[in-house]
C-alpha positions in Angstrom: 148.6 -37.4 15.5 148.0 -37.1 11.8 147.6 -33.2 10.7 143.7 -33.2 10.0 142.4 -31.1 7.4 140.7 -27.3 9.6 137.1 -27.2 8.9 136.6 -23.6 9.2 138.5 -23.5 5.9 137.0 -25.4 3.9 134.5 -22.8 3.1 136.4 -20.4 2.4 138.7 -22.3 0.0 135.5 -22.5 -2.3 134.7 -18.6 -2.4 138.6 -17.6 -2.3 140.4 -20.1 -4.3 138.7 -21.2 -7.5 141.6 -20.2 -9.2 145.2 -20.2 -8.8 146.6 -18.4 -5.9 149.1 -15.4 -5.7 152.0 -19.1 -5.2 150.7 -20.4 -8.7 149.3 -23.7 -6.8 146.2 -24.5 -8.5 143.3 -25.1 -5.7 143.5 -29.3 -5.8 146.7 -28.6 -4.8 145.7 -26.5 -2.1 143.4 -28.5 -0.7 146.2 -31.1 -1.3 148.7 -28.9 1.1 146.2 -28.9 3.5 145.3 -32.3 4.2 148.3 -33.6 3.6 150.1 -35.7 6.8 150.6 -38.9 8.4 152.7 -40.7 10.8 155.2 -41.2 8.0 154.6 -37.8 6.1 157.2 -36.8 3.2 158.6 -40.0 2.8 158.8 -41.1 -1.2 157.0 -44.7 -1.3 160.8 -46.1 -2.0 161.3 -44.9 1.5 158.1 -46.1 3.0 159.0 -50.0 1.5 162.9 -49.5 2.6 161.7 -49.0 6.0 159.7 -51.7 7.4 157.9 -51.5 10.5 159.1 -48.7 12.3 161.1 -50.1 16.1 160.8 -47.8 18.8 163.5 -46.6 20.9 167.5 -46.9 20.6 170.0 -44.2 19.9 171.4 -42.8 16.3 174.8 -41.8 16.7 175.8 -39.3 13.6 179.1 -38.5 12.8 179.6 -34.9 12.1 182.3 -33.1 10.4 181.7 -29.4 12.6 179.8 -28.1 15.4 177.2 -25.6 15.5 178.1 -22.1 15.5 174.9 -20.7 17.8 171.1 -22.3 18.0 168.8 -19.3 17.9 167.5 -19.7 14.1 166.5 -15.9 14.2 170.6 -15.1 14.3 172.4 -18.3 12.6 174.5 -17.4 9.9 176.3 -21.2 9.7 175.6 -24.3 7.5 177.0 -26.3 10.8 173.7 -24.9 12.7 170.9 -26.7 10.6 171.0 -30.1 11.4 170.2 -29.1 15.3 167.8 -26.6 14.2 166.4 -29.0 11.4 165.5 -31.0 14.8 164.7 -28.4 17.2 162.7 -26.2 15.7 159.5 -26.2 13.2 158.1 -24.2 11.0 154.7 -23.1 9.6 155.7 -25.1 6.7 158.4 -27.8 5.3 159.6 -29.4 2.5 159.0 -33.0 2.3 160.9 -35.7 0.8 160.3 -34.6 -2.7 161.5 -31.2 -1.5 157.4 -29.9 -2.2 156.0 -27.9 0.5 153.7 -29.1 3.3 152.1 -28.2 6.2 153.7 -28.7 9.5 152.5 -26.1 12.6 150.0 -24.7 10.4 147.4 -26.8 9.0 146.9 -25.1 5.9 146.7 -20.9 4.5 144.4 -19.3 2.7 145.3 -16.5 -0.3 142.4 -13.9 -0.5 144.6 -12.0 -3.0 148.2 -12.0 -4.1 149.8 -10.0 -1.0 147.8 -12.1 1.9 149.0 -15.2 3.8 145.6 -16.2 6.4 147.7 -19.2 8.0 145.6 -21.3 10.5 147.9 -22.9 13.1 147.9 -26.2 14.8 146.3 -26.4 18.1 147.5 -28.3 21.1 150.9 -27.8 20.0 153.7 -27.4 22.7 157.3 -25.6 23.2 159.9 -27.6 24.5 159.3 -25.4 27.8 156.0 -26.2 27.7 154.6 -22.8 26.5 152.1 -23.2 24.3 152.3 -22.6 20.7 150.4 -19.6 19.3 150.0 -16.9 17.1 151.6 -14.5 19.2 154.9 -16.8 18.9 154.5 -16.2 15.3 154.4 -12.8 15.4 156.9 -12.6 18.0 159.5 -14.8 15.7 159.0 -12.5 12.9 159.1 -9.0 14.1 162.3 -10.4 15.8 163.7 -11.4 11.9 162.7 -7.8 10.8 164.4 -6.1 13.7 167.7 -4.5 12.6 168.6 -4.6 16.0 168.4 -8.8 15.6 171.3 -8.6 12.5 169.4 -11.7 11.3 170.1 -12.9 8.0 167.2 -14.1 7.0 165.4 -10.1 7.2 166.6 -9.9 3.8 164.7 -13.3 2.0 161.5 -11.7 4.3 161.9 -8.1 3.6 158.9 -7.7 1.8 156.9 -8.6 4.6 154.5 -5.3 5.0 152.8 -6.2 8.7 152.1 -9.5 10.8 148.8 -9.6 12.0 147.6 -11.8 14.8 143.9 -12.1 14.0 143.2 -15.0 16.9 145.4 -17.7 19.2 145.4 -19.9 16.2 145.0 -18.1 13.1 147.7 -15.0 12.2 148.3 -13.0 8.5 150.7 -11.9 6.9 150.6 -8.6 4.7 153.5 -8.5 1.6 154.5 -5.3 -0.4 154.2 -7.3 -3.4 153.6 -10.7 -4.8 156.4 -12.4 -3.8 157.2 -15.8 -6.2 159.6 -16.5 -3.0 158.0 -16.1 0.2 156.5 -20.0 0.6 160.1 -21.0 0.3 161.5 -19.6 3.2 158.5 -19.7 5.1 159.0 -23.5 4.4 163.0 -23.5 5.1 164.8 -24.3 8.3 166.1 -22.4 9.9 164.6 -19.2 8.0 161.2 -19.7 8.9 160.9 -21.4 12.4 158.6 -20.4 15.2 160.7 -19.6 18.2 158.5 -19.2 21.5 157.9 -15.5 22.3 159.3 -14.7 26.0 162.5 -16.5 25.9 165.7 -14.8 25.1 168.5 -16.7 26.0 167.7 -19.3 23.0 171.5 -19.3 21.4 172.7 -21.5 24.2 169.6 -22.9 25.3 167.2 -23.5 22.1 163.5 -24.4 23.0 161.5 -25.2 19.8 158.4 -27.5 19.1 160.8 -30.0 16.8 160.8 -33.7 17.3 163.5 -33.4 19.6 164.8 -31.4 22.8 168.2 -30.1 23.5 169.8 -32.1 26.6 173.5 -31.2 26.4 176.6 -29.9 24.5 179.9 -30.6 24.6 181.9 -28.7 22.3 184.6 -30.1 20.1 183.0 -33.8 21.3 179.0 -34.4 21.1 175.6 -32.9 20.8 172.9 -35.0 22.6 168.8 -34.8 22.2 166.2 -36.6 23.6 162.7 -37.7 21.9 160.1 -35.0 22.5 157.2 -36.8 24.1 154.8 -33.5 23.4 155.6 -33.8 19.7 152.5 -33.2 17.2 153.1 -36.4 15.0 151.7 -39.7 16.6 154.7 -41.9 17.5 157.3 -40.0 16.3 160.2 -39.4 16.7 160.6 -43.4 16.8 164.3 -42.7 18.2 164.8 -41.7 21.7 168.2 -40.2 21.5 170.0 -38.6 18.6 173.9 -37.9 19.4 176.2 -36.1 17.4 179.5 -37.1 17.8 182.0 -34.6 16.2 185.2 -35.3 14.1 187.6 -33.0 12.4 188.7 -35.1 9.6 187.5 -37.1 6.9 190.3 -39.9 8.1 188.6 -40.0 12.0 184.9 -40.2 10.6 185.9 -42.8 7.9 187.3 -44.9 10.7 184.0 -43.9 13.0 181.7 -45.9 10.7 183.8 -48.6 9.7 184.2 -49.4 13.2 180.2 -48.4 13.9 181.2 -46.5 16.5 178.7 -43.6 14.7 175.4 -45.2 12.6 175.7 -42.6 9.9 177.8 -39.7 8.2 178.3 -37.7 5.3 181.8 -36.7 3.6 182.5 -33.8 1.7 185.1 -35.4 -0.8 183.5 -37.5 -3.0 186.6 -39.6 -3.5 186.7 -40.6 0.5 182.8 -41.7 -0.4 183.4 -43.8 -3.1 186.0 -45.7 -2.0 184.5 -46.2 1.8 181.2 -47.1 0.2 182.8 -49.8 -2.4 184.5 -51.7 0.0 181.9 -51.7 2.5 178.3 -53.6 0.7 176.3 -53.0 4.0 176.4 -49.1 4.1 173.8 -47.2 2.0 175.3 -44.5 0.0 173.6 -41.1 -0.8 175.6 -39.1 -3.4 173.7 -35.4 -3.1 172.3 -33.6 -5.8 174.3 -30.6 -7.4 173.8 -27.6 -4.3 176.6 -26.4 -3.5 178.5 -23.2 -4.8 182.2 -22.1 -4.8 182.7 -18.6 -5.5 185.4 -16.2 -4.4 183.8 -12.9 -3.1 185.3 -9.9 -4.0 185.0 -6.2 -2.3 184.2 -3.5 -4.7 184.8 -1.1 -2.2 188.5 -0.1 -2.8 191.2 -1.2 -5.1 192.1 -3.1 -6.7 188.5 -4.7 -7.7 186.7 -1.1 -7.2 187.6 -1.3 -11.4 185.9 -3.6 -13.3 188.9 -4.3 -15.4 190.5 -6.2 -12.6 187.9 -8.1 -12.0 187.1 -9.2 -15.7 191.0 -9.7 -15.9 190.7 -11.7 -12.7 188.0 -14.0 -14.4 189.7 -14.4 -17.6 193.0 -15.9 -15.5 190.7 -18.2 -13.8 190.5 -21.9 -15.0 187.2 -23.2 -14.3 187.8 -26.7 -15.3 191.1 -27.4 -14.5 189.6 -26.6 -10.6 187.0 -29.2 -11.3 189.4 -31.6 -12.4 191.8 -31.2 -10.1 189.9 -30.9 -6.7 187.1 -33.3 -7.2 188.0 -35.3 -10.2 184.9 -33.9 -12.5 182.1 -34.9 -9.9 180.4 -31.5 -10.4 180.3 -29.0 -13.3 181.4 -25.7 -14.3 178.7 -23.1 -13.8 176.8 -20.0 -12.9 175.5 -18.8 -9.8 172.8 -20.3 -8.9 173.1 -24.5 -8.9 171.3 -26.8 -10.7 169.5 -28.5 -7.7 167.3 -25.1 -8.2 164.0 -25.9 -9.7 163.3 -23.6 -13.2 166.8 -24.3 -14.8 168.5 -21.1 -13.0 171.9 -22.1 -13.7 171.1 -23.0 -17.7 173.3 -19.4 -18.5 175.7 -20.2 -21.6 178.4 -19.2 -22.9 179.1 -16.9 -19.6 180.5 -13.7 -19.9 184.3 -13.6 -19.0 184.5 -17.4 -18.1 186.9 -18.5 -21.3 190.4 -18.4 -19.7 192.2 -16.2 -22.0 195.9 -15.3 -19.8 196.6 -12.9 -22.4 193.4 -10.5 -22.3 193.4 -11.0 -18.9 196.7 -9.3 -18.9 196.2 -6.8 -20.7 193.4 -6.0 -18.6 195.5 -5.6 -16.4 197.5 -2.8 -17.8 194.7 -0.6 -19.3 193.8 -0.9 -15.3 197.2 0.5 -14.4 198.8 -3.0 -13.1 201.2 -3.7 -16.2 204.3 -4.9 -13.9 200.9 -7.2 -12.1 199.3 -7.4 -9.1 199.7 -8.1 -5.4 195.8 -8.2 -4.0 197.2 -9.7 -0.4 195.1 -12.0 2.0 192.5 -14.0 -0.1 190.6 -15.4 2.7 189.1 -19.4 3.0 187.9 -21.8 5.3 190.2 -23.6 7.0 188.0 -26.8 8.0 187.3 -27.9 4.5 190.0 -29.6 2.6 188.7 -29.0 -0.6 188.0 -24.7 -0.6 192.1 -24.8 0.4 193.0 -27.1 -2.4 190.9 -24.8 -4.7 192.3 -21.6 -3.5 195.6 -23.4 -4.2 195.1 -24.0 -7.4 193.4 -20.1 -8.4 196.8 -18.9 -6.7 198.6 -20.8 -9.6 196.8 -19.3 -12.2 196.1 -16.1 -11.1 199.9 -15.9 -10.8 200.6 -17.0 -14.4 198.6 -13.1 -15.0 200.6 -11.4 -13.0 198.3 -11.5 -10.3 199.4 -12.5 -6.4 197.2 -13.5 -3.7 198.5 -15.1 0.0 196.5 -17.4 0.9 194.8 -17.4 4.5 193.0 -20.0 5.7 190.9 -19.5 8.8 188.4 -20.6 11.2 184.7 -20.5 10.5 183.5 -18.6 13.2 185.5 -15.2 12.7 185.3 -15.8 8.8 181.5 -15.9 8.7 181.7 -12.3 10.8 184.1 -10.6 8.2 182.4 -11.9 5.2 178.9 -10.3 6.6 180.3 -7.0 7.2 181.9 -7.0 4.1 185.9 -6.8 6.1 188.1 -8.3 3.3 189.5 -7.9 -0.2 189.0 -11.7 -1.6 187.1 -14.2 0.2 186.0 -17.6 -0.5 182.8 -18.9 1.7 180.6 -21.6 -0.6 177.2 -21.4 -0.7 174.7 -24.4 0.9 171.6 -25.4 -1.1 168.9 -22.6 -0.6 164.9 -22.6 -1.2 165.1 -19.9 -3.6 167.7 -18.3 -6.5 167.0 -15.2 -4.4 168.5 -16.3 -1.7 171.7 -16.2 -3.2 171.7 -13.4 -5.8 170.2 -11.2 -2.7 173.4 -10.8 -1.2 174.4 -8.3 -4.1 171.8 -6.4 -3.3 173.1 -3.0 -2.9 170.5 -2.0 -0.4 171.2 -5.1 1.8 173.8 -5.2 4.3 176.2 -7.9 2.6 175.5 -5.5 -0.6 176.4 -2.2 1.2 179.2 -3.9 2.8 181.1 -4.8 -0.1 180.4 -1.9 -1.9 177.8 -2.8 -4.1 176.4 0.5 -6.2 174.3 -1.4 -9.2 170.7 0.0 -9.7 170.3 -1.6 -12.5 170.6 -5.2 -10.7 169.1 -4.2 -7.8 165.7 -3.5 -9.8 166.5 -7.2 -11.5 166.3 -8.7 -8.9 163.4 -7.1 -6.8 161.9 -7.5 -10.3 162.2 -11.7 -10.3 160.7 -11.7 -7.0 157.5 -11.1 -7.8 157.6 -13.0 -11.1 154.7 -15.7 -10.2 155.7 -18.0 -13.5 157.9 -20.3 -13.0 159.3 -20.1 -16.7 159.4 -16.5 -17.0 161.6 -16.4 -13.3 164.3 -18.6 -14.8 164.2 -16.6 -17.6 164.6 -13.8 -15.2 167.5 -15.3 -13.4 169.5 -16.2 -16.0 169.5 -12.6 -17.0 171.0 -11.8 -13.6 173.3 -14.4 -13.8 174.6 -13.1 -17.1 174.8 -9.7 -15.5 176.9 -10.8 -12.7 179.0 -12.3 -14.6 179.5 -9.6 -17.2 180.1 -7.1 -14.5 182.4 -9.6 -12.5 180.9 -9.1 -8.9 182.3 -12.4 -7.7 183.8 -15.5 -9.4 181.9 -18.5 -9.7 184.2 -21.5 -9.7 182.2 -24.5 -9.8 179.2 -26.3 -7.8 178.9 -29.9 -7.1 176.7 -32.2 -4.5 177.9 -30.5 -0.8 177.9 -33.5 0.9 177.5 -37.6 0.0 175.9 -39.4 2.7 176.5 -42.9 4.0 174.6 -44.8 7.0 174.9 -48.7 7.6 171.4 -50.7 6.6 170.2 -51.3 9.6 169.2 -47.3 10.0 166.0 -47.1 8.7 163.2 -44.7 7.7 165.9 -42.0 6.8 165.9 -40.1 3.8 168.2 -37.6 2.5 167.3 -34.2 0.8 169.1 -32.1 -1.6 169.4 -29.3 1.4 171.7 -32.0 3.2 169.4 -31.2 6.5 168.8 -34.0 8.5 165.4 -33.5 9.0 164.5 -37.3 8.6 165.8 -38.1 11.6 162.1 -38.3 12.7 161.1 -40.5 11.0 164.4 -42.7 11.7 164.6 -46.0 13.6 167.4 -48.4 14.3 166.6 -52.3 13.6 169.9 -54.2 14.4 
C-alpha cells in the first residue's frame, strides 16, 4: 500500500513546526517527508519512463564480486553485507533515488525542539517471522547499537543518543545530547539504522527483517537466494520473486557471467574491465558511480615508528598521489582529502593540503631529524587481498616510499581477519578503503580519540576531538563544510593517515531488459524492489 500521510500529526505539525526544525527542513518539506510514497517511491521520473509497466514475477540473478561477512546489521562491519541487508531489513527512514530522505517504517517525525525525534511508525507492518513490528523493536534495536557488550560499529554515528523512549505500540522518541546535523542520516542509512525484531538473537546466520525480501538459503563461496515477501508494506512490490546472488572471485569469471547472461546484472571495480565490456556490448546499460570511495593507508600512532609525527609527514611527502591515480585507474578519480566528493556541502574542497606535494628530499630529511637517517624498515603494511586494485596501489606506495629510504612488505590478506585487526587497532600500516557514507562524520569519527578505532590506534588529539564533536551539531549546511574542511586540513597537517585518492567504488552494468532499477551513489542495491525482468 502507498504510505498515507498519519492524521494525528497533522495538528501538531501546525503548533510545532512553523519554522525550521532542529534538521534545517523547512515545514513544506516536512509535510513533504511525510506524505511522500507510492508504489514506485524514489524512483527519478527518467527511471519511472525507462521502466514501463512493471511484469510480475521471474528471477534476477546478480553477479557479485564477495560474500557477506555476517547479516545481523546491529554487528556488520563489511561493505560485502549491505546489499543483503539493503534487502532484508528497513529502516525508520531511507534515502531515495535522489539520495533525499523519506519515510519508510515510520510515516513521518515530529521535532518539538532541537534534541527530540517523536517518530510515528507504520502500522500493520510485519517481521519476516511474523512478529509484528512495533515500538518496542525500535527500542530494542537501539539499546542493542548502544550496548558496548554488542561491539557495534554504528554506537559511534549514534552516540549522542541520550534515551529511547517508547511512548505507545506505534509512536517512540528519541532524546539527543545535542543537536545533531547528523542523526537523520544514519537513521536513514542501511544497515546503520534498521529495525531488527526484538526477541530474536540468532539474526547473524538467520536474519529476519521487514525488507522486501526474505532470506531462504546460503551457500557460501556459490549463491545467496531470497524470496519475494508477500507481507511487505508497499502494494505490489517487490515485483521479482527471487533475487539470487551468484558469487565470483574475479573480474575475468563475472565479465564472462554477463556476457553469457548467465547473471542479469553486476558491477566491477576496475573501471577499465567496465568500459571495454560495456563498449562492445550496445544492449547492457552502464552505470559509472559517482566519486565515494576512499583509499587511505591507516597508520598506528601507538608505537614507533609513526608514534612521531615526523615519520609520518616524511611518509606523506614520499607519497605520489598522482602517479597512483594514473597508474591504477588511469585518471578515473582524483587526488583528494578525506572525505569524497559524493558528500553533499563540498567536504573534500581542502586545497593545497598540508604535506601532499611529494618532495623525496624533505621527506628524507624528515627522516633523520626523526632518528632514521640510514631509513626505515616499518614491516607488514597490511591490504585486502580480494581487490586487485588496493594491491596494485600498495605496490606502487612501496616504490616510492622506498626511493625515501623507507621499506614496507607488503601483505595482502583476507577480508574477514583484516576487518578484525583494523578495528582493534592490531597493525602498524594498514590499507582498508572507505565505502560511500551518509555523513563526513562517519568517516572522520574513526579518529576520534574517545572511540574505540581512535583508542585503538592511539589517537591522543583533543584538539580534533572537540572539532569534530563541534561539526556535529553545526545545523548549516555551509558553515559544516566549512567545518570539515578545517578537520580535513588538520588531519592532514598532523598526518593521522594518508589519503591516496577516491574514485566511483563500483560501475554497474545490467542488460536492458532488467528494468525499474536504479543505482545510488552508496552502491546499495536497494532498487531491487522496485526491479522487474521483461525479456
Amino acid at each position: 500500500m502507498a504510505p498515507t500521510p498519519d492524521p494525528d500529526l497533522h495538528p501538531l505539525l501546525d503548533d510545532t513546526l512553523a519554522s525550521e526544525g532542529a534538521h534545517g527542513l523547512p515545514r513544506r518539506s516536512l509535510l513533504q517527508l511525510l506524505m511522500a510514497g507510492g508504489a514506485l517511491a524514489g524512483l527519478s521520473p527518467q527511471a519511472l519512463a525507462q521502466a514501463g509497466a512493471p511484469k510480475r514475477g521471474g528471477t534476477l540473478t546478480i553477479g557479485a564480486d564477495a560474500d557477506p561477512i555476517g547479516l545481523d546489521p546491529v554487528t556488520l562491519t563489511a561493505f560485502s553485507s549491505y546489499d543483503f541487508t539493503a534487502l532484508l531489513y528497513s529502516g525508520l527512514l531511507r534515502w531515495n533515488a535522489e539520495m533525499k530522505i523519506e519515510p519508510d517504517l515510520a510515516t513521518g517525525f515530529l521535532t518539538p525542539n532541537e534534541t527530540t525525534y517523536i517518530f510515528r511508525l507504520r502500522q500493520g507492518v510485519k517481521f519476516h517471522n511474523g512478529q509484528p513490528f512495533s515500538a518496542e523493536d525500535v527500542k530494542h534495536t537501539f539499546d542493542r547499537i548502544l550496548d558496548p557488550a554488542s561491539a557495534s560499529p554504528s554506537a559511534v554515528l549514534f552516540a549522542g543518543i541520550k534515551a529511547v523512549t517508547v511512548i505507545d505500540t506505534h509512536t517512540v522518541k528519541f532524546e539527543l545530547k545535542a543537536p545533531s546535523a547528523t542523526f537523520l542520516s544514519y537513521m536513514a542509512t542501511n544497515p546503520n539504522g534498521v529495525i531488527v525484531p526484538k526477541g530474536v538473537t540468532d539474526l547473524k546466520t538467520k536474519p529476519v527483517g521487514t525488507g522486501p525480501f526474505v532470506f531462504e538459503s546460503y551457500e557460501p563461496n556459490q549463491q545467496f537466494t531470497l524470496k519475494a515477501n508477500p507481507n511487505y508494506y508497499e502494494d505490489k512490490q517487490p515485483y521479482l520473486g527471487t533475487v539470487v546472488f551468484k558469487f565470483f572471485k574475479d573480474q575475468a569469471s563475472i565479465t564472462s557471467a554477463l556476457r553469457s547472461k548467465a547473471i542479469d546484472m553486476t558491477w566491477f571495480k576496475d573501471p577499465k574491465v567496465s568500459a571495454q565490456i560495456v563498449k562492445t556490448s550496445p544492449d547492457l546499460v552502464s552505470a559509472p558511480g559517482k566519486t565515494s570511495r576512499t583509499f587511505p593507508v591507516w597508520l598506528n600512532l601507538k608505537a614507533k615508528p609513526f608514534n612521531d609525527v615526523r615519520v609520518r609527514r616524511a611518509i606523506s611527502l614520499a607519497t605520489d598521489r598522482r602517479a597512483c591515480l594514473q597508474t591504477v585507474l588511469g585518471g578515473s578519480g582524483k587526488v583528494g582529502a578525506m572525505v569524497p566528493e559524493s558528500q553533499v556541502g563540498g567536504y573534500d574542497g581542502v586545497s593545497p593540503l598540508p604535506y601532499y606535494k611529494t618532495d623525496v628530499a624533505a621527506a628524507k630529511k624528515l627522516l633523520a631529524e626523526a632518528g632514521y637517517a640510514n631509513g626505515l624498515d616499518v614491516g607488514d603494511y597490511i591490504v585486502v587481498a580480494a581487490n586487485a586494485l588496493d594491491v596494485q596501489c600498495a605496490q606502487v606506495l612501496q616504490q616510492q616510499w622506498a626511493a625515501a629510504g623507507i621499506k614496507v612488505n607488503i601483505k595482502p590478506m583476507e577480508t574477514a581477519p583484516l576487518i578484525a585487526l583494523w578495528l582493534k587497532g592490531e597493525y602498524t600500516m594498514m590499507s582498508i578503503a572507505l565505502s560511500w557514507s551518509p555523513d563526513p562524520d562517519a568517516i572522520v569519527s574513526r579518529l576520534l580519540s574517545t572511540g574505540s578505532q581512535g583508542k585503538g590506534i592511539g589517537m591522543a588529539d583533543t584538539q580534533l576531538d572537540k572539532m569534530i564533536e563541534d561539526a556535529r551539531t553545526i545545523l548549516d549546511n555551509t558553515q559544516r563544510a566549512k567545518a570539515y574542511q578545517q578537520i580535513q586540513k588538520h588531519v592532514a597537517e598532523q598526518a593521522y593517515m594518508l589519503q591516496i585518492y577516491q574514485y566511483p567504488l563500483r560501475w554497474e552494468a545490467w542488460w536492458k531488459y532488467v528494468k525499474g532499477y536504479v543505482a545510488l551513489a552508496a552502491n546499495i542495491r536497494t532498487f531491487v524492489r522496485t526491479t522487474w525482468i521483461d525479456k
